[in-house]
C-alpha angles and dihedrals in degrees: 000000000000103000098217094187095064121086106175141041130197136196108215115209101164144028099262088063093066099082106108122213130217104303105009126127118195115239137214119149089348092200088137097034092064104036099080129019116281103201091174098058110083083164148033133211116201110222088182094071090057089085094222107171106251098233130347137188115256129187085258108036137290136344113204114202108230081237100049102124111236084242086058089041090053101037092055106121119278115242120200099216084053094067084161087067081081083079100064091066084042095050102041089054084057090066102085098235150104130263091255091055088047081049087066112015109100130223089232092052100052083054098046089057096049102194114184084241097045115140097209095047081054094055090042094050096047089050106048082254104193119200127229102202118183114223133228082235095054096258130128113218112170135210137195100249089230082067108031085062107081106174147330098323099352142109153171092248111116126211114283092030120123118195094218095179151002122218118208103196115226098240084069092048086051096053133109095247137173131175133204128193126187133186141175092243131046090239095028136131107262118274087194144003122204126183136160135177133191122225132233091243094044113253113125132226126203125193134189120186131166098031091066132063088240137006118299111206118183120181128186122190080233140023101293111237110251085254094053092047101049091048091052093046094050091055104045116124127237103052105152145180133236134131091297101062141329126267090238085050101044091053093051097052091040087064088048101050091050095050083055090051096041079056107047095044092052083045084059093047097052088043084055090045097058083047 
């Protein structure tokens, strides 16, 4: 869409360049930027130009550039000790879109604009995803993503910050993980995201995206028993209604896609065990 209210366009290199001025927006994929109007925006700043290396290996995991593509963010090696990796496929199939939208849609985007039903949010939050955010004042301060999300479409973030990565820590890669979606059409957005993982020291997390308002993230020093889950899950806050699903609907499947996941991911412990 041409964005007939915007008269000038920046590529930003460095991190001077970051200070926005009245009226600009900053800019990575900019799938969403340039699907709608954006009367607001009389300018636009380019986070792609910044060179920022998509993902790179940490002491203690992994650092996703916000403007990593989510083709870039699925085709990353797999690596046999991360069995969770297995979710950024998962995750990026939940995001209703074509393989030329995942070649320019950004990992950082999809956070920043923390839809209920955003993929990315989904995968940070399964994975204890922290964000590195880059203040107007040249300070870094840093959230977990679960956190930093505050509602549909809402977040922590204020004007002039710019999320520059996500880390994902290596106990969660590491960790026996599944992952179940659910919508009201075959090809529709999702109505609710559960995952869970299991950590190597036993203690269990439990997430549901998409069918509240923000991320739930439930976490148990061991593997909840079904009872227990389901309970949690029931009575989890920020269910809400739209086109998509009822409220009513969205916290019922939500208690039957984390029992799914609580199984499968016993049924892979059990398999490793054997092992």
């Amino acid at each position: 869409m041409d964005l007939n209210t915007v008269s000038r366009y920046r590529f930003a290199r460095a991190r001077d360049d970051l200070h926005l001025a009245d009226g600009e927006f900053f800019v990575a994929g900019g799938t969403w930027l340039f699907s709608e109007p954006q009367v607001e925006a009389t300018g636009v700043v380019d986070l792609t130009t910044m060179g920022w290396c998509p993902i790179e290996r940490t002491d203690e995991g992994l650092r996703i550039a916000a403007t990593c593509t989510i083709t870039e963010l699925v085709r990353y090696p797999r690596r046999a000790d991360w069995p969770a990796q297995q979710l950024f496929g998962d995750c990026a199939n939940a995001l209703l879109a074509s393989s030329t939208i995942w070649n320019v849609a950004t990992v950082g985007g999809n956070i920043c604009r923390s839809f209920a039903a955003a993929s990315m949010v989904s995968l940070a939050a399964a994975l204890d995803g922290v964000a590195e955010i880059w203040t107007p004042d040249g300070q870094t301060r840093w959230d977990p993503v679960a956190g930093l999300v505050t509602g549909n479409g809402a977040n922590s973030l204020a004007r002039g910050e710019v999320l520059r990565a996500v880390h994902l820590p290596g106990r969660a890669l590491r960790a026996t993980a599944a992952l179940r979606t659910i919508a009201l059409a075959e090809y529709g957005r999702s109505g609710a995201v559960v995952s869970g993982r299991c950590d190597d020291d036993g203690s269990a997390v439990f997430t549901v995206t998409a069918a509240t308002l923000a991320p739930t993230v439930l976490r148990y020093p061991t593997m909840p028993s079904a009872e227990a889950l389901r309970s949690d899950v029931l009575a989890a806050p920020g269910y809400y209604t739209d086109p998509l699903g009822s409220a009513d609907w969205r916290r019922a499947v939500s208690a039957v896609l984390a029992a799914d996941v609580r199984s499968e991911i016993l049924s892979r412990l059990e398999v490793g065990h054997a092992d």
